[in-house]
C-alpha positions in Angstrom: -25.4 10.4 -11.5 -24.2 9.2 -14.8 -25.4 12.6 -16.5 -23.1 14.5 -14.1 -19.9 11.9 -14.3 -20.7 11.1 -17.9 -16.7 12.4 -18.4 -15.2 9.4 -17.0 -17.2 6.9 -18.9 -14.9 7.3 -21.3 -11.8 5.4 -19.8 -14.5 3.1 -17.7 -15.5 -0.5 -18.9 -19.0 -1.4 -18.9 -21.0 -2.7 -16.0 -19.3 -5.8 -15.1 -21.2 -8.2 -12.5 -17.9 -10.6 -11.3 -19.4 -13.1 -10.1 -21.3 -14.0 -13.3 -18.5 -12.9 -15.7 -15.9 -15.0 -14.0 -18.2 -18.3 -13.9 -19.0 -17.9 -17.2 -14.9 -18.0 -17.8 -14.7 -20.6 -15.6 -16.6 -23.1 -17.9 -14.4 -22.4 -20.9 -11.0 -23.1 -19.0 -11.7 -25.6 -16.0 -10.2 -28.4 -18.8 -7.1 -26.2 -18.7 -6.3 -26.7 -14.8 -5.2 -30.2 -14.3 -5.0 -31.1 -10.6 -0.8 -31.6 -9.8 -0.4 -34.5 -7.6 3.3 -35.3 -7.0 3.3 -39.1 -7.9 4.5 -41.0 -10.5 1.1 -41.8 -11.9 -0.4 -38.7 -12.4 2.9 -37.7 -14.1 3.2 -40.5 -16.2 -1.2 -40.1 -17.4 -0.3 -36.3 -17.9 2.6 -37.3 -20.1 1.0 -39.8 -22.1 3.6 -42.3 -21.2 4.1 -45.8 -19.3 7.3 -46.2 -17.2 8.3 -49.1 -15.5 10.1 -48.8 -11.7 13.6 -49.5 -13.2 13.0 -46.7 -15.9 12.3 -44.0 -13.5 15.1 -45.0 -11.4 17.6 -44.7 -14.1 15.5 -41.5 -15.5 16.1 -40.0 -11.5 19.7 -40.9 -11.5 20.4 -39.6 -15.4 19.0 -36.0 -14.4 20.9 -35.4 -11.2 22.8 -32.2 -11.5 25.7 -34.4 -10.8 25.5 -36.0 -14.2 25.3 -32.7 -15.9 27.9 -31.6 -18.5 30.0 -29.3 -16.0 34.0 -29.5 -15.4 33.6 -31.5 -12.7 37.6 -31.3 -11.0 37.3 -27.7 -11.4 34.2 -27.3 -9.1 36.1 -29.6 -6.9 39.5 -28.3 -7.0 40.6 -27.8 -3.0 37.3 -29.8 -1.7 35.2 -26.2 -2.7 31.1 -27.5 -2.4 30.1 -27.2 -6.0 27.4 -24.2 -6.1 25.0 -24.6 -9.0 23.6 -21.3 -9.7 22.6 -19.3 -12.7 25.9 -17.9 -14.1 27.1 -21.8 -14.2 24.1 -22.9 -16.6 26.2 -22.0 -19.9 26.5 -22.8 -23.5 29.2 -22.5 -25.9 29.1 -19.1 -27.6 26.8 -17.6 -25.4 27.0 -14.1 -24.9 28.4 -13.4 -21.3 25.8 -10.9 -19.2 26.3 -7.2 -19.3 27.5 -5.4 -16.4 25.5 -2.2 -16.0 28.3 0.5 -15.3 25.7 3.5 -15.1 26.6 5.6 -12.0 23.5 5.8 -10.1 22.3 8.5 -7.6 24.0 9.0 -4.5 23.6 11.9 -2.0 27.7 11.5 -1.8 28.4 14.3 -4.2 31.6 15.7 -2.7 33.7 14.7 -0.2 32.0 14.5 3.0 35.2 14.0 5.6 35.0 15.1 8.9 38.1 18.0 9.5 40.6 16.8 11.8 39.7 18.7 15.5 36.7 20.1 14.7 33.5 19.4 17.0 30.5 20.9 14.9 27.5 19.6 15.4 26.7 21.2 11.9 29.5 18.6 10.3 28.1 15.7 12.5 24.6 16.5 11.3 25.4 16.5 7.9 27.6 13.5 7.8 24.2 12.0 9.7 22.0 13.3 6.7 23.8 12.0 4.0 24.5 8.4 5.3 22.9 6.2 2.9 19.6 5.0 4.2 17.3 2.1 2.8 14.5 -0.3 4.2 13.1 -3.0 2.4 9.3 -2.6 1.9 8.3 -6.2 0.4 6.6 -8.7 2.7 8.8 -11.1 4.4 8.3 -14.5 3.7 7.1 -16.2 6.7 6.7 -19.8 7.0 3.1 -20.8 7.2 1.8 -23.9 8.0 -2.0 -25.5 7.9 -2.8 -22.6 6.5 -6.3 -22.3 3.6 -4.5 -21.4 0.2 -6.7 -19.8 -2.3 -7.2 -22.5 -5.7 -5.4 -21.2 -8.9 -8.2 -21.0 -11.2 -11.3 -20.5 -8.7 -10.7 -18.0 -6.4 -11.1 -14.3 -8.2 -8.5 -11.1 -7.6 -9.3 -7.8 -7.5 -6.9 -4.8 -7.3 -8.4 -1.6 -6.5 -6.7 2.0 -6.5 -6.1 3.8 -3.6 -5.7 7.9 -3.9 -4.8 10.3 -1.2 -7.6 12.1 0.1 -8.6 15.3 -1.7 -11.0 18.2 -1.1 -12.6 19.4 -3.8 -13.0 23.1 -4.8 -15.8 24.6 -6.9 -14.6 26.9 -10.3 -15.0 30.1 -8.7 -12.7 29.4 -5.3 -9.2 31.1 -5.4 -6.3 28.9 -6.9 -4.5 29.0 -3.3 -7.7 27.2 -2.1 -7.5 24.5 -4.8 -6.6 20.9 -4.4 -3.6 19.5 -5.8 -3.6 17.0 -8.7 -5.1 13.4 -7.8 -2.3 11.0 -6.2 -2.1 7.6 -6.0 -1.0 6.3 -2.4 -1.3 1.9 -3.0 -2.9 -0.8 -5.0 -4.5 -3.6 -3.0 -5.1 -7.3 -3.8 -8.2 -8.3 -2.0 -9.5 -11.5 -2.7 -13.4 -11.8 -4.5 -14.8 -13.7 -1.5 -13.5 -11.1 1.4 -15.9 -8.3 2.1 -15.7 -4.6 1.8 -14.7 -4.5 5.6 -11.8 -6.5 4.5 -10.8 -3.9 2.1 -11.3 -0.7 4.3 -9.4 -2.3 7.0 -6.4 -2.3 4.6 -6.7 1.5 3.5 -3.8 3.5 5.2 -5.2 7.2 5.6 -2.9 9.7 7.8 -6.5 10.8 9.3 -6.5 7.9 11.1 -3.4 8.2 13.0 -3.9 10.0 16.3 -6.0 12.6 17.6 -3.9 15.9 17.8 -5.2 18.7 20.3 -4.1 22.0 20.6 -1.2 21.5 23.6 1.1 24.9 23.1 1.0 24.9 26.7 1.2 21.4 27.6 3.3 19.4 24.9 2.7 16.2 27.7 -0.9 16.5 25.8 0.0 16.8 22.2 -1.1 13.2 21.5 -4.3 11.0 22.4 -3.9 7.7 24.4 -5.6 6.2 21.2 -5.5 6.5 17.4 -8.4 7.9 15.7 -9.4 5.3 13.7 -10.3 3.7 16.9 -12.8 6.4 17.9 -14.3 7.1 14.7 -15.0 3.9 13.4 -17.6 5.4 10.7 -17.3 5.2 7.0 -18.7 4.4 3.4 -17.8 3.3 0.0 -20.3 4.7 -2.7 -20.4 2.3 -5.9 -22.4 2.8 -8.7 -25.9 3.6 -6.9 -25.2 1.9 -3.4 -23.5 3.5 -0.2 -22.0 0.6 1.6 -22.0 1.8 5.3 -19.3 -0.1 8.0 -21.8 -0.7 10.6 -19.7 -3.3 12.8 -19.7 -1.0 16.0 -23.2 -0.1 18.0 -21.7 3.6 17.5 -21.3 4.1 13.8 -23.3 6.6 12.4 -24.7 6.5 8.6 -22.5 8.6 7.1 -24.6 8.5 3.8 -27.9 9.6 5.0 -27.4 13.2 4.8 -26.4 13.3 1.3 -29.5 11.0 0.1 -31.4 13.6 2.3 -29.5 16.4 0.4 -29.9 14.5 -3.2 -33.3 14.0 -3.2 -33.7 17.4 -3.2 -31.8 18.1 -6.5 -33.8 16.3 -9.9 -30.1 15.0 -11.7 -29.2 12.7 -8.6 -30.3 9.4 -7.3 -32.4 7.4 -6.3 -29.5 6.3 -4.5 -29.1 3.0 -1.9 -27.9 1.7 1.0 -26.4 -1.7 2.0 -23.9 -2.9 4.8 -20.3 -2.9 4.0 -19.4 -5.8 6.3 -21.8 -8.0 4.3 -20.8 -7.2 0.8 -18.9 -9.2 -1.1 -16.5 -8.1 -3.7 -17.1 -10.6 -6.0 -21.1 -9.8 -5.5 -20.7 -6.3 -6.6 -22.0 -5.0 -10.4 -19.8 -2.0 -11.5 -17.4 -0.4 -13.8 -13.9 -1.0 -13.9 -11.7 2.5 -14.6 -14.0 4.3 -13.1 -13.8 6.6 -9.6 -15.4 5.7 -6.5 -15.5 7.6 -3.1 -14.0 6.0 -0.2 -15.2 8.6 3.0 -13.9 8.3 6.5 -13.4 10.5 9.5 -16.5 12.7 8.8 -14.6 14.4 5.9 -11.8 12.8 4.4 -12.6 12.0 0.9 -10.5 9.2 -1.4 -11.3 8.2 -4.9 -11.1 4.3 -5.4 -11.0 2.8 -8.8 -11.4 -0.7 -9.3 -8.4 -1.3 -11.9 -8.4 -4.7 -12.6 -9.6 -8.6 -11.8 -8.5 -12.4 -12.4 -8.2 -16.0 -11.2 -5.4 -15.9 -8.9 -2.7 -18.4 -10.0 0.6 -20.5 -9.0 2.7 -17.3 -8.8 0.6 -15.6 -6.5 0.8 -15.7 -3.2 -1.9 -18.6 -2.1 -2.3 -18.6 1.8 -5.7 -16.5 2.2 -4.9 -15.1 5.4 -1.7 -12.7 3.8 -5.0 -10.7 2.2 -5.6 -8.0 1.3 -1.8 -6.9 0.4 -0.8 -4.1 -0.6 1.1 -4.8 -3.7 2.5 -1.1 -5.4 3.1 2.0 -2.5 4.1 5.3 -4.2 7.5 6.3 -3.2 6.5 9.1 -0.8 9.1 12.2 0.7 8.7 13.0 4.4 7.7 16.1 4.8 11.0 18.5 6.2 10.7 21.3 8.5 10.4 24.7 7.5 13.1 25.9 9.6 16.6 23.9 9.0 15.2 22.2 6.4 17.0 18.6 7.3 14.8 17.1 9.9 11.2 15.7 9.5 8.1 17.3 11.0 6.7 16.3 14.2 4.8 19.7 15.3 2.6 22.3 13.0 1.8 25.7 14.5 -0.8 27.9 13.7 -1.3 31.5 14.2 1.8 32.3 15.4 2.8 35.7 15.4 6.8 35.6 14.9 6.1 33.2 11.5 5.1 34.5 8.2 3.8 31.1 7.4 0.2 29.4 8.6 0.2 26.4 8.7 4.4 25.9 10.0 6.2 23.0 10.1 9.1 22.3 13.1 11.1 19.2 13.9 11.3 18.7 17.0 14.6 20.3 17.9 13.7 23.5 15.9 10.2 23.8 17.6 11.2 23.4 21.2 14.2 25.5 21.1 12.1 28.7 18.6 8.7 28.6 21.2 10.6 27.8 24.2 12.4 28.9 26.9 13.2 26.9 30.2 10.1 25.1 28.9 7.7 28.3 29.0 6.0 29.4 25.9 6.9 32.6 24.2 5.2 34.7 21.9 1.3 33.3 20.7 0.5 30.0 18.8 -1.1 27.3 18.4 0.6 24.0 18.6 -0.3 20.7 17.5 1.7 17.2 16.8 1.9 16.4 13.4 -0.2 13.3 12.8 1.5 9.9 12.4 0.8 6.0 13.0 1.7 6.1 16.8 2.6 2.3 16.6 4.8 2.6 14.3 7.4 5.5 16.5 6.6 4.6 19.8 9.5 5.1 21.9 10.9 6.7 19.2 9.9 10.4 20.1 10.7 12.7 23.0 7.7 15.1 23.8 
């Protein structure tokens, strides 16, 4: 295999076994992490110092944000709570903050007012479309308690890659038949001691949205009762030399004996292994760093993982083990629009259909009801399907 993928060596590490690599830096730097007890005595031995009970009293009442040197009837001038923050913490001559007065985007570039006496729905749409529109996509903080936190220094983290799924075309196929350039869809934080399972369980993939059937006749039928994922539960990782087939439902099938079939018929590949995913560790696994692996799923939806990096977790990380994996970095995405007005997103593709110069087409809703349908009987010849999404996430959200 090397031989054949001997081009990507060249931004890869070497073979790396994590376990052993992180012990070994464990012994140089357990010295370094000093357990933090909050008592006076640990404090005091990490110090150097002996204090007496009167001392730290009068040290606790001397650094009281009370006693600092602020303007104290000011803050208190008409029984106002003083407010510590930031912007009070001063010296003299410091150079006050800069205010950034760059004008930034904004989908306001003229004057969007509604004319007096004017009922357009094109106007209403419009005024709809350009309404500012923003969703935070951090984690909330939730307050967790008796929960196992990971120990700064011990427990190893791993972020791997995630790419949308690409099919690949041989040299001689025709450039309309050729995949687009390699995209990154998330980076995920997995801890060394979670499995593989762990990992694939956190890997977002369209394909696993819903089953769409053909349903030009029936849209009541457009969408399964249940995603896909939860049907076809099979799937690998290849890493180095090993598949790692998910093998935690009685129905999976081995995704990864066909191609060891298929490779030991060609002298440049293999010998090539297989293990279980659920029982792989991360922090058990021996391989490069910078260097693509395939993650396949759904019979034929292919990603490339790379394994970018690995360290101790510490303080500023999030401790509690149950919050991973997390995804840490999504790639600002654009919804796909319809082909027809061009505003809305998609929620139908057609195929075949003889009044549309393109194949595939893609309708909102609106658009696609009100083009292929009248009084709710088809017209013309198509093929209809619903555009694939995470069900759970717009239930009750869509009128089919």
């Amino acid at each position: 295999m090397d031989d054949v993928y001997k081009l990507y060596n060249k931004n890869a590490s070497a073979k790396v076994s994590i376990k052993e690599y992180f012990d070994n830096y464990r012994s140089l730097i357990d010295d370094c992490f000093i357990p933090m007890k909050k008592d006076e005595n640990n404090l005091m031995s990490i110090m150097g110092v002996e204090l007496g009970a009167e001392e730290i009293s009068m040290l606790t009442e001397y650094c009281r944000f009370l006693f600092l040197s602020f303007d104290l009837p000011k803050l208190f001038r008409n029984n106002v709570r003083l407010i510590i923050t930031v912007d009070n913490l001063t010296v003299e001559g410091e150079v006050p903050k800069l205010i950034n007065n760059r004008r930034t985007r904004q989908k306001e570039v003229f004057d969007a007012q509604e004319p007096p006496d004017v009922d357009l729905k094109t106007i209403q749409n419009l005024k709809q479309r350009l309404k500012p529109d923003s969703k935070r996509l951090n984690y909330k903080q939730k307050e967790r308690t008796n929960e196992i936190l990971a120990v700064p220094g011990h427990d190893i983290l791993i972020f791997v890659r995630i790419y949308h799924p690409f099919i690949h075309r041989g040299k001689t196929a025709p450039k309309s038949e050729c995949c687009t350039l390699l995209r990154l869809h998330n980076i995920i934080a997995v801890l060394g001691s979670q499995t593989l399972a762990h990992l694939r369980d956190k890997i977002l993939c369209v394909a696993d949205y819903s089953i769409s059937k053909e349903c030009s006749n029936n849209l009541d039928n457009a969408i399964g009762p249940m995603a896909k994922v939860d049907v076809y539960k099979s799937g690998f990782f290849f890493i180095e030399d090993t598949f790692y087939n998910d093998m935690r439902c009685s129905t999976n099938v081995d995704y990864s004996k066909v191609i060891i079939d298929w490779a030991q018929r060609r002298p440049k590949l293999g010998p090539f292994k297989t293990a279980i995913m659920e029982d792989c560790r991360l922090d058990s696994l021996c391989l490069r760093f910078g260097f693509p692996w395939v993650y396949k799923h759904q019979g034929g939806c292919e990603h490339l993982i790379v394994f970018s990096d690995a360290r101790f977790i510490n303080c500023d990380d999030e401790l509690v083990i149950s919050v991973y994996p997390r995804i840490v970095r999504l790639r600002p995405m654009s919804s796909k629009l319809c082909m027809v007005c061009g505003v809305y997103v998609v929620q139908w593709i057609t195929m075949d259909h003889e009044r549309i110069p393109h194949n595939p087409c893609y309708f909102c809703d609106d658009c696609f009801k009100s083009y292929n349908y009248i009084d709710n009987k088809k017209v013309g010849k198509f093929k209809a399907y619903a555009y694939p999404r995470n069900i759970e996430a717009v239930k009750g959200k869509i009128d089919i």
